[in-house]
C-alpha positions in Angstrom: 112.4 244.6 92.7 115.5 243.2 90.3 118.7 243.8 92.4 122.0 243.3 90.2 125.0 242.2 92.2 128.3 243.6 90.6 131.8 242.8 91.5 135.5 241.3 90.4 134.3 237.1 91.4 131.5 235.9 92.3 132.6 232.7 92.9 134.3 229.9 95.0 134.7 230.0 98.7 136.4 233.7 99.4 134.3 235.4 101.7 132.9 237.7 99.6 131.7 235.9 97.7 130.1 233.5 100.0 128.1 236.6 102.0 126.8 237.7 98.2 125.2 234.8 98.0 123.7 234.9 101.6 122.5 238.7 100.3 120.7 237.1 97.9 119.0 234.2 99.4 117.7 237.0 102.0 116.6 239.3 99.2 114.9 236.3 97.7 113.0 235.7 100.8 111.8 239.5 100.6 110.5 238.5 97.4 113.1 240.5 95.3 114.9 239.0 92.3 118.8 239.0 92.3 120.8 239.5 89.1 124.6 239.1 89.3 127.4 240.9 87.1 130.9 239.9 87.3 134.5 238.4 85.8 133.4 234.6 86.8 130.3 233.7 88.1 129.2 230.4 90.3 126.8 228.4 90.3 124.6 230.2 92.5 125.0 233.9 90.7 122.5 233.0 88.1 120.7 235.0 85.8 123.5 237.3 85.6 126.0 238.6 82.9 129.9 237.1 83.2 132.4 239.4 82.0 135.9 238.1 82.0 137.4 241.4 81.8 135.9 242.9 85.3 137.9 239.9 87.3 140.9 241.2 89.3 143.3 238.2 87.4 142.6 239.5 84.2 145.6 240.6 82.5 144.5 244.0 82.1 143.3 244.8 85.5 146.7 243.2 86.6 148.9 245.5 84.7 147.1 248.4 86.0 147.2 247.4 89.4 151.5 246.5 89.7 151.6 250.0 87.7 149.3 251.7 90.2 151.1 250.2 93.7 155.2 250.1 92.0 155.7 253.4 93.5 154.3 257.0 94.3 154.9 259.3 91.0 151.7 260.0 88.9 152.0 259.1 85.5 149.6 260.7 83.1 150.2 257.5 80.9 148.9 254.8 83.6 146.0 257.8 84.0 145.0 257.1 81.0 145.0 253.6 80.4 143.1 253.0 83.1 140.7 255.7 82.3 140.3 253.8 78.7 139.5 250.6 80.4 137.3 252.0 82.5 135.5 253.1 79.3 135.3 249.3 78.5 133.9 248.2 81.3 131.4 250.6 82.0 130.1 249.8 77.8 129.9 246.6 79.9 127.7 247.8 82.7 125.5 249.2 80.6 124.8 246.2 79.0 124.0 244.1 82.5 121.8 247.0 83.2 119.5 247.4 79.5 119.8 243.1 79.6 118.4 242.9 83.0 116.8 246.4 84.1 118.2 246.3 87.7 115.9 248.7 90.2 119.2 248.7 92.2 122.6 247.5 92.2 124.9 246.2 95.2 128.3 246.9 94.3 130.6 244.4 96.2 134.3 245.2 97.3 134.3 246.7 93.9 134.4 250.3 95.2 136.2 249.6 98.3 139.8 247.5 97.8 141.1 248.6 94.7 142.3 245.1 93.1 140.1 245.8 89.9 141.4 249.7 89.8 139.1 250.3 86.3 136.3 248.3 87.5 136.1 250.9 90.6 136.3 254.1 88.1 133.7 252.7 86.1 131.1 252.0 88.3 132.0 255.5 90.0 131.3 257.3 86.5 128.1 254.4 85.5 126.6 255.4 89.1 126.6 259.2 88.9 125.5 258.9 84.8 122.8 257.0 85.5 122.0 257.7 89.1 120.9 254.4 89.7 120.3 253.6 92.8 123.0 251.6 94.8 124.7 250.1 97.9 128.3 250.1 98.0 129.0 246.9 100.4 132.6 247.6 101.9 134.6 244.1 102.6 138.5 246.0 102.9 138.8 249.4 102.5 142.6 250.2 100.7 144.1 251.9 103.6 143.4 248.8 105.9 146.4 247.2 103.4 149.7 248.3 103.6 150.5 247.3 99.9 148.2 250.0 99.0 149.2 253.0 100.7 152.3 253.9 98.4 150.8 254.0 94.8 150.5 256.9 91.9 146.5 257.2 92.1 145.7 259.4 94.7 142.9 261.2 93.1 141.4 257.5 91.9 141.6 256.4 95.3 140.1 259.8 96.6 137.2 259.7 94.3 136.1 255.5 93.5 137.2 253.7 96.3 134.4 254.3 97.8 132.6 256.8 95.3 130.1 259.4 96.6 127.2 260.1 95.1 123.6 261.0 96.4 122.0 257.6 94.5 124.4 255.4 96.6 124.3 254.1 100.5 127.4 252.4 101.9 127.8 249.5 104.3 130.4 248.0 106.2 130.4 245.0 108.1 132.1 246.4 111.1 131.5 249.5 113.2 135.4 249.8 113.1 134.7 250.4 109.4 131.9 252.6 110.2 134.1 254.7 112.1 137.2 255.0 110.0 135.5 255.7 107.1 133.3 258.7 108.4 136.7 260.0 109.6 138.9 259.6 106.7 135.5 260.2 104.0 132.9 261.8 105.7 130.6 259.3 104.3 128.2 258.1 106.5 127.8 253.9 106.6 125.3 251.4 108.0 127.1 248.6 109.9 125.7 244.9 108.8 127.7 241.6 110.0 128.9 239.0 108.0 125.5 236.6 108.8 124.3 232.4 109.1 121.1 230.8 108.7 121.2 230.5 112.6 117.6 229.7 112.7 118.2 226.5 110.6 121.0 224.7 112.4 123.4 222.1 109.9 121.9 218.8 109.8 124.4 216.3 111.2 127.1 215.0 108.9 125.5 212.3 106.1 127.2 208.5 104.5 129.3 210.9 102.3 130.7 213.3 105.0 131.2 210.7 107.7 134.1 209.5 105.1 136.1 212.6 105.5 138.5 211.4 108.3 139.1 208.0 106.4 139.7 209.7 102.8 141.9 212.0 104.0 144.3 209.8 106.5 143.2 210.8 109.4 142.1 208.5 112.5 139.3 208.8 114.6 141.2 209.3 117.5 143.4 212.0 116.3 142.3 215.8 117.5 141.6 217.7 114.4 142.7 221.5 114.6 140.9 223.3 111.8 142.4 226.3 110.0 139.2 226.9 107.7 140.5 230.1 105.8 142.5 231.0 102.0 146.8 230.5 102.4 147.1 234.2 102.6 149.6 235.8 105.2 147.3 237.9 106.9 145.8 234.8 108.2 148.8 234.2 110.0 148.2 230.1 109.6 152.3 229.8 110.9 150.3 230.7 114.4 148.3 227.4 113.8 151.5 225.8 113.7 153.2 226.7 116.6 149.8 226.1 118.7 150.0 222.6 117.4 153.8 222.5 118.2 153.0 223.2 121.6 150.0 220.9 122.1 151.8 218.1 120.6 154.9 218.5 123.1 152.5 219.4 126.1 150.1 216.7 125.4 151.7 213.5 124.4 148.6 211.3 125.2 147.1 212.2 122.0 148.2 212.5 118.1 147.5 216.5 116.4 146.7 217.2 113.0 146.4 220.4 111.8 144.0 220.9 108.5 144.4 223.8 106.3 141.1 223.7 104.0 141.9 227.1 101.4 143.7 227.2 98.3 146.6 229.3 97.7 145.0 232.8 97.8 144.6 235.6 95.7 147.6 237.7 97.7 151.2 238.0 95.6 154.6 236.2 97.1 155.5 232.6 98.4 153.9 232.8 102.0 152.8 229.1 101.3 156.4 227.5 100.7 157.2 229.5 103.7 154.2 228.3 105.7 155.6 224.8 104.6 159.0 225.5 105.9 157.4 226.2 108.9 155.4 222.9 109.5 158.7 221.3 109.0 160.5 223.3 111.6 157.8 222.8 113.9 157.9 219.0 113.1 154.1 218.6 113.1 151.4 216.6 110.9 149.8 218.8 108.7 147.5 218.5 106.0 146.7 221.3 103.0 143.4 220.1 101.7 142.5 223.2 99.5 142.4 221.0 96.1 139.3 218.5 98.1 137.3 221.4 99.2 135.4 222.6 96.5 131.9 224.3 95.9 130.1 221.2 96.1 130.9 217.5 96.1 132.7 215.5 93.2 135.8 213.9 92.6 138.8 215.3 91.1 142.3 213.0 90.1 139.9 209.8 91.3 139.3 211.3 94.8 136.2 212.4 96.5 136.0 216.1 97.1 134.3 217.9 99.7 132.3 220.9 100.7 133.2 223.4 103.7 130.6 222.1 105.5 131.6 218.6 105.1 134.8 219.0 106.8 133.5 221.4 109.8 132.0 217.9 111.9 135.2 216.4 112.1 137.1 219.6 113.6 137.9 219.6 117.3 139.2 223.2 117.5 139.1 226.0 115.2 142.1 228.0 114.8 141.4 232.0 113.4 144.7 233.7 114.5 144.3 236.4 111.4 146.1 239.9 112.4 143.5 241.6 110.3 139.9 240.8 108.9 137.1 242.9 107.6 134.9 240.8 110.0 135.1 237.5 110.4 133.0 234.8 108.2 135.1 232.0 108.9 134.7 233.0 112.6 130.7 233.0 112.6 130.4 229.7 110.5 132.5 228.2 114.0 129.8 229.1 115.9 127.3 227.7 113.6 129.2 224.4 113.7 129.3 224.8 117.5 133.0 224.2 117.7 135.4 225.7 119.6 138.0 228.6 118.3 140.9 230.0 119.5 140.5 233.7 118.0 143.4 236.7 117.8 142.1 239.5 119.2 141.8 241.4 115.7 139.4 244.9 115.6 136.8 244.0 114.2 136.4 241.2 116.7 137.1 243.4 119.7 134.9 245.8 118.4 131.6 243.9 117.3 132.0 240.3 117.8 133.4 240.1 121.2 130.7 242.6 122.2 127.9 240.4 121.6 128.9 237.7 123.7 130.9 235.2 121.9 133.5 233.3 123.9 137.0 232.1 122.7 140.4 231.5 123.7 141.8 234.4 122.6 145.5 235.5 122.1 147.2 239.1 121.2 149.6 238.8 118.3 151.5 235.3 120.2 150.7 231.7 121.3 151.9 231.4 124.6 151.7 229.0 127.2 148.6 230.0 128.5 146.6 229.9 125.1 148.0 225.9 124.8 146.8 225.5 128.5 143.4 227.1 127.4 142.7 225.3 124.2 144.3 222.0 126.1 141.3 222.3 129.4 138.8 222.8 126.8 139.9 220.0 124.5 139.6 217.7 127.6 136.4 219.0 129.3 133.7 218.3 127.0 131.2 219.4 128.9 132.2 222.8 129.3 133.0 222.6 125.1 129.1 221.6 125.0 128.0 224.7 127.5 130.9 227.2 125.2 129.7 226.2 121.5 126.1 226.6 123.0 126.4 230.1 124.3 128.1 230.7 120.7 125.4 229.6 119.0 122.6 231.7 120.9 124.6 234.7 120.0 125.0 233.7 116.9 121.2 233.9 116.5 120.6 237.1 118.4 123.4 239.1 116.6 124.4 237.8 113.0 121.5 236.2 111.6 119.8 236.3 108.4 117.1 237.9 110.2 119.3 240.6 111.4 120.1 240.8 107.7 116.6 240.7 106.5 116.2 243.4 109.1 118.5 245.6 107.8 118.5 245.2 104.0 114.5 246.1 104.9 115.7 249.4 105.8 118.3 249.9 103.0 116.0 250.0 100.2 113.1 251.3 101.9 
């Protein structure tokens, strides 16, 4: 079958992204053929139809959004503007669909977190037209964000984010999710985990990774605490810091460095000048790599950039202090790595990840002297590291696989 991916970006390293792509190497496996629909398209989301007007930074979809979330009183004029670029984009959808005939579509985020507002409301009113049939993939549903709760579309929200409709079949990649959305919707979901190749482990680090630690200043001697996630503030990186402060002043027989690897995210205010602030105050060596991690590998200004995966070998520790995730990718390409993590103890962890087995310092909102001494016994037992990222890794396989994917996507569009 010819399965069209549709959402704001499909593109870069945001975790959405990076699990559509995942989706589609399964499906390829199953011997399906993945089309891709949306504002900016990567490298890997080819065939497919780019359409700069469905991506959340357009300036459209930006005015509807600060007019949406700027308050609570309906207007009948923002009702109607979006309602005519709603128009627009389903004319759009249309298109993808008589270019590339789709047997289904997998909407993703689109219908769940309401950055794209028209995007939603078109793909509620394409779906029910042509009954098409469809898998709304949930990343963040709006009422997990607090920025979204006082706005003046109630009845947009009610009715596209997610839509109902008896041609579409939700997912969620947390039974947390699962829950809260039977409960606030009455929409029944099937829970599948953000997933890894498991089965084929990363090959150790080649000529052009093994440079990472000299390009970027950073000796081979000095423990390398990895923060592998976008400079948003729900990632809570300022937690990275202080467990750094603490190491360096309860540690002084070996030199820190903290590495942030994300760009600036896609989140509104100046968390990052704060976060800098921050590393001042805490008087720590940090290092924002986010413009020499890229896609793939190049150079950029006359220095070597570097993937993800280049980067992970060199890490230490990984820090994931978030306060909230829709799951976790970040988290399960750790234990693919085999490294260690220090976690906070966020739901969807608590409630699927934990669960299966996966072991990590964890902490509950703070860094406190006992999470230093945790991630301090570790750092200087490597044995027990070996025996930790182990264990991890077996999980890893038995619980958020691309079989377990495979499995499950089986079963979806049976």
């Amino acid at each position: 079958m010819r399965i069209g991916f549709v959402a704001t970006r499909i593109a870069g390293l945001d975790g959405v992204s990076l699990e559509i792509n995942k989706w589609a190497e399964v499906l390829r496996r199953l011997g399906h053929e993945p089309c891709f629909c949306a504002g900016e398209l990567g490298e890997y989301a080819q065939p497919g139809l780019e359409a700069p007007p469905f991506h959340f930074q357009h300036p459209e979809a930006v005015a509807l959004h600060d007019g949406a979330f700027s308050g609570a009183e309906e207007s009948r004029v923002l009702y109607r503007r979006i309602a005519e670029s709603a128009g627009r984009l389903k004319a759009t959808l249309y298109e993808f669909a008589d270019r590339f005939q789709p047997d289904w579509i997998i909407t993703q985020n689109a219908q769940a977190i309401p950055m794209q507002i028209a995007l939603g409301v078109a793909l509620r009113d394409f779906i029910s037209e042509t009954h098409l049939p469809t898998i709304g993939h949930h990343h963040d549903f709006y009422w997990e964000r607090e920025r979204f709760l006082v706005n003046r579309i109630p009845d947009i929200l009610l009715t596209a984010f997610p839509s109902e409709g008896t041609s579409t079949r939700h997912v969620v990649i947390s039974t947390a999710m699962q829950r809260e959305l039977f409960m606030r919707r009455r929409l029944s979901a099937t829970y599948v985990p953000n997933v890894f190749d498991f089965h084929n482990p990363p090959p150790p680090p080649d000529d052009y990774a093994l440079t990472v630690r000299d390009e970027l200043g950073i000796a081979p001697d000095e423990r390398l605490i990895l923060q592998p996630t976008r400079i948003v503030r729900r990632k809570n990186i300022e937690r990275a810091v202080e467990l750094v402060r603490q190491l360096v002043e309860r540690d002084p027989r070996h030199r820190y460095v903290l590495v942030v690897t994300g760009y600036v995210g896609d989140e509104a205010g100046s968390y990052y000048d704060w976060l800098l602030r921050q590393v001042e105050t805490a008087g720590i060596r940090a290092l924002f790599i986010g413009d020499r991690v890229e896609e793939q590998r190049g150079t950029s200004g006359g220095r070597r950039t570097y993937t993800l995966w280049d980067i992970y070998p060199h890490a230490d520790f990984v820090t994931y202090l978030s306060s909230y995730e829709g799951f976790g990718n970040a988290l399960i390409e750790t234990l693919y790595f085999r490294k260690p993590l220090v976690v906070n103890a966020y739901t969807a962890y608590r409630s699927d990840i934990k669960p299966a087995g996966v072991r990590a310092v964890e902490i509950r909102e703070e860094v406190t002297p006992q999470t230093v001494s945790e991630v301090l016994a570790l750092l200087d037992d490597p044995a027990e590291v070996a025996h930790t990222v182990a264990h991890n890794y077996a999980v890893g396989q038995a619980h958020f696989s691309y079989e377990v994917l495979e499995s499950r996507l089986r079963a979806l569009l049976a």
